[in-house]
C-alpha positions as CSV (number, residue, x, y, z in Angstrom):
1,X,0.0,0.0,0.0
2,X,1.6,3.2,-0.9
3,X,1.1,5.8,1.6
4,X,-1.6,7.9,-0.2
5,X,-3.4,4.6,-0.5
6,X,-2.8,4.4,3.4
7,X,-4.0,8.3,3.9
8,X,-7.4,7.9,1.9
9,X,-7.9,4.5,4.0
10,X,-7.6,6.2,7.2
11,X,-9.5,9.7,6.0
12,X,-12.0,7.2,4.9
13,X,-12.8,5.3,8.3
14,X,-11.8,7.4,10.9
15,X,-14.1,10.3,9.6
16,X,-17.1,8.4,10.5
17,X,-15.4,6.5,13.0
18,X,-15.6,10.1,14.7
19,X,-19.1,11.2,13.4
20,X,-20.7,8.0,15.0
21,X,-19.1,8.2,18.1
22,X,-20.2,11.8,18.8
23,X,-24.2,11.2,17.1
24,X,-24.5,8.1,19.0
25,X,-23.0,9.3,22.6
26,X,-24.5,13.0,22.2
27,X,-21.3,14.6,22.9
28,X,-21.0,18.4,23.8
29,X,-20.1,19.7,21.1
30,X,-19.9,21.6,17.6
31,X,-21.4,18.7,16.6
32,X,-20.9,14.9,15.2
33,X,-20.0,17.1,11.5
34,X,-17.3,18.6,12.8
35,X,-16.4,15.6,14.8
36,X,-16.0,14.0,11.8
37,X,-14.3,16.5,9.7
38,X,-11.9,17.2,12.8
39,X,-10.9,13.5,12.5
40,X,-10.0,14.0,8.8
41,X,-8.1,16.9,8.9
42,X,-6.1,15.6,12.2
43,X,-5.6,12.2,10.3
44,X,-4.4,14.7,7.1
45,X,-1.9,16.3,9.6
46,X,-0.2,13.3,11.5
47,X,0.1,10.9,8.7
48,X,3.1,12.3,6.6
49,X,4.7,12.2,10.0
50,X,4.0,9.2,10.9
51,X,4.9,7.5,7.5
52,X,8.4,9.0,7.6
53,X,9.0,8.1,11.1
54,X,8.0,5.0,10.8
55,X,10.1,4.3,7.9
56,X,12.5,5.3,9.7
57,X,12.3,3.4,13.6
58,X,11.2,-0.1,11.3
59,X,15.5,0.0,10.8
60,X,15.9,0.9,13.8
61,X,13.1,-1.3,16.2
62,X,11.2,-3.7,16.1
63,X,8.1,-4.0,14.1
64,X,5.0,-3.2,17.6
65,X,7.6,-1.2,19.0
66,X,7.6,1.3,15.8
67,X,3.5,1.0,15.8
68,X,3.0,1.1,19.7
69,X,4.8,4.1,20.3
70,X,4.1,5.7,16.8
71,X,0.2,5.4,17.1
72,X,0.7,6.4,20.8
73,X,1.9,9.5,19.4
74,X,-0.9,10.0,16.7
75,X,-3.3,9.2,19.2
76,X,-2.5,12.1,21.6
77,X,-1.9,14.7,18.5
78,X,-5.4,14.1,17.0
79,X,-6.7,14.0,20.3
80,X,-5.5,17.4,20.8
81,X,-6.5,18.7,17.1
82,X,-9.7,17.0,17.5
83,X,-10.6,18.6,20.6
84,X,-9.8,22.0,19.6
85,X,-11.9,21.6,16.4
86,X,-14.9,19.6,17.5
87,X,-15.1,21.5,20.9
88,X,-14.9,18.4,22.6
89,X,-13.7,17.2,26.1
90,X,-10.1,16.4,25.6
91,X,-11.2,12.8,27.3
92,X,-13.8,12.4,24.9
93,X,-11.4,13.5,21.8
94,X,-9.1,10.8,23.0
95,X,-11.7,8.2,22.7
96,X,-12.6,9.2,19.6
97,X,-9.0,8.9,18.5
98,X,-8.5,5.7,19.7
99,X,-10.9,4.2,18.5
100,X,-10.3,6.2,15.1
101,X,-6.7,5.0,14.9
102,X,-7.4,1.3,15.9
103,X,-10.6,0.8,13.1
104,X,-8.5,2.5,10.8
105,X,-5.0,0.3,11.3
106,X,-6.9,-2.8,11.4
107,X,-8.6,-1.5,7.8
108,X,-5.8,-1.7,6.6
109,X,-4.5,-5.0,7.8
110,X,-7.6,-6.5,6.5
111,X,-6.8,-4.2,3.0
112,X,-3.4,-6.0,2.8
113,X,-4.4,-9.2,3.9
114,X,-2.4,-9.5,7.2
């Protein structure tokens, strides 16, 4: 999978990953739109970075090592993003993210048929 292959597949779950979350839990919020659009653009923002540094700790680490403490990282960032541009509890934007990150990563392994 090349890694705009990987960016659409993320953009393309975790956008309604977020959505869902906030319609079906009733959030405070700007709203399960913005939920979901915040969850886009964050994706958008942390992927080139965590492409090339994960390229990079793969030579360097292990395999879950590179992906444990990579997503770890993602995870908190879009948190953060998601927060500020959903108005959203920063608890709240973290479980969105989570959950976001972890549908999308296991997407993917299904996509490459890990």
């Amino acid at each position: 999978m090349t890694e705009i292959e990987a960016l659409a597949l993320a953009m393309a779950v975790e956008g309604p990953v977020a959505y869902t979350l906030v319609r079906l839990a009733r959030w405070p919020s700007r709203g399960a739109v913005h939920a979901g659009f915040a969850s886009v653009v964050a994706t958008a923002v942390t992927h080139p970075q965590f492409w090339a540094g994960a390229l990079w700790a793969y030579r360097h680490f292990s395999y879950w090592q590179s992906i444990l403490v990579g997503e770890a990282i993602v995870v908190l960032i879009e948190a953060l993003l998601i927060a500020w541009m959903g108005q959203l509890s920063l608890r709240h934007a973290m479980q969105i993210s989570l959950l976001a990150n972890l549908a999308s990563y296991a997407m993917g392994l299904l996509v490459i048929g890990w």
